[in-house]
The first five atom37 places (N, CA, C, CB, O) and aatype in JSON, in Angstrom:
{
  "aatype": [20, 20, 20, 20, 20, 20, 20, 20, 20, 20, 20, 20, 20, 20, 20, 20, 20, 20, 20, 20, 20, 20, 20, 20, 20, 20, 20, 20, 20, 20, 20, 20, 20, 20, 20, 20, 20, 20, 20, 20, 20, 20, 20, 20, 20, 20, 20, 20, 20, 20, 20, 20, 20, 20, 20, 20, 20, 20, 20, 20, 20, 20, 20, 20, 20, 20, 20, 20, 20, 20, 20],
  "atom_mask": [
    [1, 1, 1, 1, 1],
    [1, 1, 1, 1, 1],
    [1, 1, 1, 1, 1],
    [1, 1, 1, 1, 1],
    [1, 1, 1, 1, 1],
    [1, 1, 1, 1, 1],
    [1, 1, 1, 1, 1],
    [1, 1, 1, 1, 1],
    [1, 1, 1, 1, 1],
    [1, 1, 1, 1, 1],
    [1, 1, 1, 1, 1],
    [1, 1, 1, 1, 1],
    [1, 1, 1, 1, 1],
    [1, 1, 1, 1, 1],
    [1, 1, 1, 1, 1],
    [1, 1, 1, 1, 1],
    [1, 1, 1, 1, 1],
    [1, 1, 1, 1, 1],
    [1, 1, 1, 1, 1],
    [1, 1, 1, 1, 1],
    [1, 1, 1, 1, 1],
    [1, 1, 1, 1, 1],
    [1, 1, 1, 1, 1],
    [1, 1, 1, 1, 1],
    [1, 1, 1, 1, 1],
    [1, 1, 1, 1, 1],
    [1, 1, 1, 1, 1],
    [1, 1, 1, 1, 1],
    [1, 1, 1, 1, 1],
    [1, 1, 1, 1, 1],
    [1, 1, 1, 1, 1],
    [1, 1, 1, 1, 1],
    [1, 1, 1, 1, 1],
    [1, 1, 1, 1, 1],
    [1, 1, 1, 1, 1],
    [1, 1, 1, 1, 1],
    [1, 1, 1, 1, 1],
    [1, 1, 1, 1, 1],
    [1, 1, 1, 1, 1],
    [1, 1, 1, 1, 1],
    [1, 1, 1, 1, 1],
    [1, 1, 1, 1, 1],
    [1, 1, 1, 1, 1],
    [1, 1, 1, 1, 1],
    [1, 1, 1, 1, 1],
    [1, 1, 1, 1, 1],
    [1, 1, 1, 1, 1],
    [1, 1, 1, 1, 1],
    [1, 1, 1, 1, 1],
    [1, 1, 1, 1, 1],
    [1, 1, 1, 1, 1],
    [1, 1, 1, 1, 1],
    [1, 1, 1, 1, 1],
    [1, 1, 1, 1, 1],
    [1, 1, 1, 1, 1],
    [1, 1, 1, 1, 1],
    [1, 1, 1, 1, 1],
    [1, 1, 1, 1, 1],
    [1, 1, 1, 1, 1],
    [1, 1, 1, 1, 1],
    [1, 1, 1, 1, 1],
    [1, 1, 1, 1, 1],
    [1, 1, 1, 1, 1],
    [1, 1, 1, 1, 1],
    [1, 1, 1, 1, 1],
    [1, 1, 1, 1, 1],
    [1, 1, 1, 1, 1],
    [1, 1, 1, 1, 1],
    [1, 1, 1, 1, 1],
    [1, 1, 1, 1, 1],
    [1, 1, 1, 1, 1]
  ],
  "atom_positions": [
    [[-9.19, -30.93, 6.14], [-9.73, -29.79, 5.42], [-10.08, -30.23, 4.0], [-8.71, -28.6, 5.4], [-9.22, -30.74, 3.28]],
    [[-11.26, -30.05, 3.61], [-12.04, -30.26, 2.52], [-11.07, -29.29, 1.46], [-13.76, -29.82, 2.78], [-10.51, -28.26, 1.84]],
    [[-10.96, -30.06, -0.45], [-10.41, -29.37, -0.86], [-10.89, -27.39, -1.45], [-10.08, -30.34, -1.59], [-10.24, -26.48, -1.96]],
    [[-12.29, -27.56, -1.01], [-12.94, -26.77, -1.54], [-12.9, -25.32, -0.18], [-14.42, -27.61, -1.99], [-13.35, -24.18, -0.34]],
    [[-12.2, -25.86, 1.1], [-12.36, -25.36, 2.2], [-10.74, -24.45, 1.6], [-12.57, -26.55, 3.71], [-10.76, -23.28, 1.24]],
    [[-9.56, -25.25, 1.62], [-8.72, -25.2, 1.44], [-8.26, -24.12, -0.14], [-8.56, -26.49, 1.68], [-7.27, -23.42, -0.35]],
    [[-9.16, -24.33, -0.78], [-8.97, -23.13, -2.22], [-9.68, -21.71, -1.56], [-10.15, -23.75, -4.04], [-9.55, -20.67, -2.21]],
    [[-10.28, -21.69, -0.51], [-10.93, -20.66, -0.13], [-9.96, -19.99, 0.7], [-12.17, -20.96, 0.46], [-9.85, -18.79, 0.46]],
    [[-9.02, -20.57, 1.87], [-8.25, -20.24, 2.65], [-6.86, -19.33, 1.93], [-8.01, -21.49, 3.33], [-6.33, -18.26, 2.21]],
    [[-6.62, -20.38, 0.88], [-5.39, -19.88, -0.07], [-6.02, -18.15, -1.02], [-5.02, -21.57, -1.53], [-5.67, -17.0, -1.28]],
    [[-6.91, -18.92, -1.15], [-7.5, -17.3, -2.34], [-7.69, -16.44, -0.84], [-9.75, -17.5, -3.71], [-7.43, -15.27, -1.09]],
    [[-7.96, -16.56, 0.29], [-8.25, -15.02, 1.38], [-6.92, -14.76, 1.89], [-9.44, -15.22, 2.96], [-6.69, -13.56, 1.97]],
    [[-5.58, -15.8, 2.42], [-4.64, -15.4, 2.26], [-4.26, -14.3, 1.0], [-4.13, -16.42, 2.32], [-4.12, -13.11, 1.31]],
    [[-4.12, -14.68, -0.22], [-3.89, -14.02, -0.93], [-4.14, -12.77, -1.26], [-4.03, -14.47, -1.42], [-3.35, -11.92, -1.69]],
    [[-5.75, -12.66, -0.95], [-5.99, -11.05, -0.92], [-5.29, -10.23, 0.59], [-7.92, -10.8, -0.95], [-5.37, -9.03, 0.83]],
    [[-4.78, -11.03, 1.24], [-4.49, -10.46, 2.58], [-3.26, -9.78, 1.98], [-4.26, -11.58, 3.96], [-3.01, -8.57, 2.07]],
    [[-2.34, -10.92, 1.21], [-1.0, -10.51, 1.08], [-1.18, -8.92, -0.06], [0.0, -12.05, 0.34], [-0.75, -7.87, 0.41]],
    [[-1.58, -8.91, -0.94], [-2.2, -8.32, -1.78], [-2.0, -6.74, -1.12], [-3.66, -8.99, -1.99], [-1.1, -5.9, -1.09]],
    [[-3.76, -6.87, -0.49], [-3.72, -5.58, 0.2], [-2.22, -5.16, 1.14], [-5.04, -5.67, 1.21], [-1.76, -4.02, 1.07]],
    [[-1.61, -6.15, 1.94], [-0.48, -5.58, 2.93], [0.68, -5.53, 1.81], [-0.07, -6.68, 4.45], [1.65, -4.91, 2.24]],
    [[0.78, -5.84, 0.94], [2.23, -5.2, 0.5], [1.38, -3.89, -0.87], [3.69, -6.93, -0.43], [1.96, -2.85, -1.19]],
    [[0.5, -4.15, -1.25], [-0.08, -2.57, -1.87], [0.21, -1.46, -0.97], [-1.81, -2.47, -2.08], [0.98, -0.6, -1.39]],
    [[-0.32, -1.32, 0.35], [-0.2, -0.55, 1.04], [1.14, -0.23, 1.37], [-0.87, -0.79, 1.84], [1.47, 0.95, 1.28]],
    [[2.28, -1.37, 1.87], [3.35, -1.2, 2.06], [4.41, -0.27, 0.98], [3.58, -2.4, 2.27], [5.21, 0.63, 1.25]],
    [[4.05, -0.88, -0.24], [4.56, -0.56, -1.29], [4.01, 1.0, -2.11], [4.35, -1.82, -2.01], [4.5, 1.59, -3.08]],
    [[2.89, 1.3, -1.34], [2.28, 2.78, -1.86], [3.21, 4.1, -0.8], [0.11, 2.82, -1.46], [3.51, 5.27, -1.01]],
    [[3.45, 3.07, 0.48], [3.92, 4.26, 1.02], [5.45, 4.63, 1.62], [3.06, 4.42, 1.97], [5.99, 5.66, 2.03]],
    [[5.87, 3.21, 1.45], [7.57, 3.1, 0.75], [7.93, 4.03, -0.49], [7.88, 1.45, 0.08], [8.66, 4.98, -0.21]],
    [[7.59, 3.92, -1.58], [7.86, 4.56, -2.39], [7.45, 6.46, -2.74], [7.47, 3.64, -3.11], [8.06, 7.19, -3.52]],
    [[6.1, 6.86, -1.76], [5.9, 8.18, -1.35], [7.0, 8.8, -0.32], [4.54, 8.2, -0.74], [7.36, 9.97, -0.38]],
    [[7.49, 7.9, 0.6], [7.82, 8.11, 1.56], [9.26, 8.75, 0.91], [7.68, 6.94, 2.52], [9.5, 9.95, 1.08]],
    [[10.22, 7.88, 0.14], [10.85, 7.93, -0.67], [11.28, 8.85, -1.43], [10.56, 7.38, -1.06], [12.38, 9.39, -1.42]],
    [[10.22, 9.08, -2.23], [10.51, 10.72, -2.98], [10.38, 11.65, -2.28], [9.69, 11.2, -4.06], [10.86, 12.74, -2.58]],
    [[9.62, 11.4, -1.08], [9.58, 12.81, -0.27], [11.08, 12.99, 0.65], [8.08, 12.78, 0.94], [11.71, 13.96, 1.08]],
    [[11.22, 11.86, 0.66], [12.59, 11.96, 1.17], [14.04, 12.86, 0.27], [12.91, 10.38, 1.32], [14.77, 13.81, 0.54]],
    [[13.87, 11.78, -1.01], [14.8, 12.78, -1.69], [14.72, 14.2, -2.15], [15.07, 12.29, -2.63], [15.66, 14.94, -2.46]],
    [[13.21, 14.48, -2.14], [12.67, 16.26, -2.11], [13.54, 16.67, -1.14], [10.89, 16.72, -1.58], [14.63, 17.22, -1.34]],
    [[12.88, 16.3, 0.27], [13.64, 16.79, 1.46], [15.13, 17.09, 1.01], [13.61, 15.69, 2.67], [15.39, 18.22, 0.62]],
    [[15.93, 16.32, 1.04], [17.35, 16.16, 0.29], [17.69, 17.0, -0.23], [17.56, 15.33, -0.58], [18.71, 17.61, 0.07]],
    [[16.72, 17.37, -1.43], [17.35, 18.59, -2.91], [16.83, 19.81, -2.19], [16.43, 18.44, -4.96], [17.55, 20.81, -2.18]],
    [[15.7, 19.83, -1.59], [14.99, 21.23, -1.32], [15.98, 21.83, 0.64], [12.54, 20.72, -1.17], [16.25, 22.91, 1.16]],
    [[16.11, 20.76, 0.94], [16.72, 21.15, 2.2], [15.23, 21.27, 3.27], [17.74, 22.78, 1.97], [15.59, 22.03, 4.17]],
    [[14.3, 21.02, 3.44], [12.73, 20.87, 3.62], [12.59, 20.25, 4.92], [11.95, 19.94, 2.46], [11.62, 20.56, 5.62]],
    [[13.73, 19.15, 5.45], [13.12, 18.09, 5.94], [12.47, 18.39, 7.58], [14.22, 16.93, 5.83], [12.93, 19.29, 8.28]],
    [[11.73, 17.79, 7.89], [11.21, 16.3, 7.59], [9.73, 16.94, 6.81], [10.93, 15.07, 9.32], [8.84, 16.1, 6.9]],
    [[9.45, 17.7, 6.38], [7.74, 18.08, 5.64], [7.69, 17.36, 4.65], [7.32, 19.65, 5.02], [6.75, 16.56, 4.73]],
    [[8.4, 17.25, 3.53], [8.17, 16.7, 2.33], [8.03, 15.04, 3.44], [9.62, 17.04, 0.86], [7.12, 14.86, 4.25]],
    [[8.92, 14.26, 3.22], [9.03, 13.07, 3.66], [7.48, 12.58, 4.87], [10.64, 13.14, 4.37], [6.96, 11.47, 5.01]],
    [[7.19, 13.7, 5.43], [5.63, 13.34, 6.44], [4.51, 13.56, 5.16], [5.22, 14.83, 8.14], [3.7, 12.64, 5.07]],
    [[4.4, 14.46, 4.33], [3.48, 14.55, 3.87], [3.91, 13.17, 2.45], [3.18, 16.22, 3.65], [2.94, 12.55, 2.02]],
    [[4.79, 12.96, 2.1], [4.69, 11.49, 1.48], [4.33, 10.15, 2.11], [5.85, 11.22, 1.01], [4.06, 9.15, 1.45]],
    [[4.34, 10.2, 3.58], [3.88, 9.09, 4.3], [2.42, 9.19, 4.12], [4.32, 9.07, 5.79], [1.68, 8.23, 3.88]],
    [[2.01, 10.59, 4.28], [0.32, 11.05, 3.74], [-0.06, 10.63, 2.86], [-0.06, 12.29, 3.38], [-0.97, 9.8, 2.9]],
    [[0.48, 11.03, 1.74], [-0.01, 10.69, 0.14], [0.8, 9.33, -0.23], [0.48, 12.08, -1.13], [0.97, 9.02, -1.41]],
    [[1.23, 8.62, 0.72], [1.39, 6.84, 0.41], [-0.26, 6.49, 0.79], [2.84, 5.75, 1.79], [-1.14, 6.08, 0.04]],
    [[-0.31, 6.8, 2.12], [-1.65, 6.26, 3.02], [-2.71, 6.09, 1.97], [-2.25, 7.41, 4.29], [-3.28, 5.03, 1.73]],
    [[-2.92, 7.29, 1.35], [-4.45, 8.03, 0.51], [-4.12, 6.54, -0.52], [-4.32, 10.34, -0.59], [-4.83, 5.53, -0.51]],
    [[-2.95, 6.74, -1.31], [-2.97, 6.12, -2.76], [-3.09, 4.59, -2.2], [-1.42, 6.49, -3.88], [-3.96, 3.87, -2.69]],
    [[-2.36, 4.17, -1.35], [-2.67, 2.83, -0.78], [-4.35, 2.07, -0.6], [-2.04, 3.01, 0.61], [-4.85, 1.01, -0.97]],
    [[-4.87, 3.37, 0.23], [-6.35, 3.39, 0.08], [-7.09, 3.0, -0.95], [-6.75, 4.42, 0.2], [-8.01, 2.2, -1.07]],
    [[-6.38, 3.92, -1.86], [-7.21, 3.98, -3.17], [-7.24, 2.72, -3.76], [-6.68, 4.95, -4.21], [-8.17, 1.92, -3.9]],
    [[-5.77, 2.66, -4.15], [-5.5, 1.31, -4.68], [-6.59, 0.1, -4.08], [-3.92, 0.95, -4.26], [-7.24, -0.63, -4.83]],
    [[-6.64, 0.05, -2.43], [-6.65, -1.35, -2.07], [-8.38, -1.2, -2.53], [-6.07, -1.86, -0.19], [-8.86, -2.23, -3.01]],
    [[-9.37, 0.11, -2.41], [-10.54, 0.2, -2.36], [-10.56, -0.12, -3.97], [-11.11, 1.53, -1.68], [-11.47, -0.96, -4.01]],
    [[-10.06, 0.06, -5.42], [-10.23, -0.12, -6.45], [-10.07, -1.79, -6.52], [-9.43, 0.78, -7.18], [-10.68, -2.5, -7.32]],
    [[-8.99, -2.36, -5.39], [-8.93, -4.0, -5.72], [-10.22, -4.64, -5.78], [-8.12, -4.83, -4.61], [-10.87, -5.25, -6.63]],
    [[-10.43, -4.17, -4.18], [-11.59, -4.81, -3.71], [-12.55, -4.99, -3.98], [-11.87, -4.63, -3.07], [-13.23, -6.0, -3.79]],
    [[-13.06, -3.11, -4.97], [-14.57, -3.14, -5.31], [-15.08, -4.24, -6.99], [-14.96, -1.2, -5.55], [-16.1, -4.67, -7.52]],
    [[-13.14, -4.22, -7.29], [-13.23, -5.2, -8.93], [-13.7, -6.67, -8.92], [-11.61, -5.42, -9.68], [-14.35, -7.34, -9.72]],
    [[-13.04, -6.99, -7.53], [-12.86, -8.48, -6.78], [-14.23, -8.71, -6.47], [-11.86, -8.57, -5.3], [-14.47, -9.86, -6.83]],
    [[-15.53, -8.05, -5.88], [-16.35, -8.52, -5.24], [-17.65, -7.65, -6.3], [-16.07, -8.27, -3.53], [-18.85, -7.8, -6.06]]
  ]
}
């Protein structure tokens, strides 16, 4: 593998990792507070589904703001 092949492979890994833990990490942490809502409000499971929702969206967002900066 050419070194120029090889800086290309590492930089598309990277956006791979990028996007999968943005996403991971948008809807871990929605998931999360909706959980502890659930908890204080007595709610469950609504709060905690609709934070898996509004992880999804912001994950989106996020990964569509990476991408459109990147290219």
């Amino acid at each position: 593998m050419r070194k120029d092949e090889e800086k290309q492979a590492y930089y598309s890994f990277g956006i791979a990792l990028t996007i999968g833990f943005t996403m991971a990490g948008n809807v871990a942490v929605a998931l999360f507070i909706g959980h502890m809502a659930d908890a204080w409000l007595g709610t469950s499971p609504w709060l905690a589904v609709s934070g898996i929702i509004i992880g999804m969206i912001s994950g989106l967002w996020s990964i569509y703001k990476k991408v459109t900066d990147r290219f």
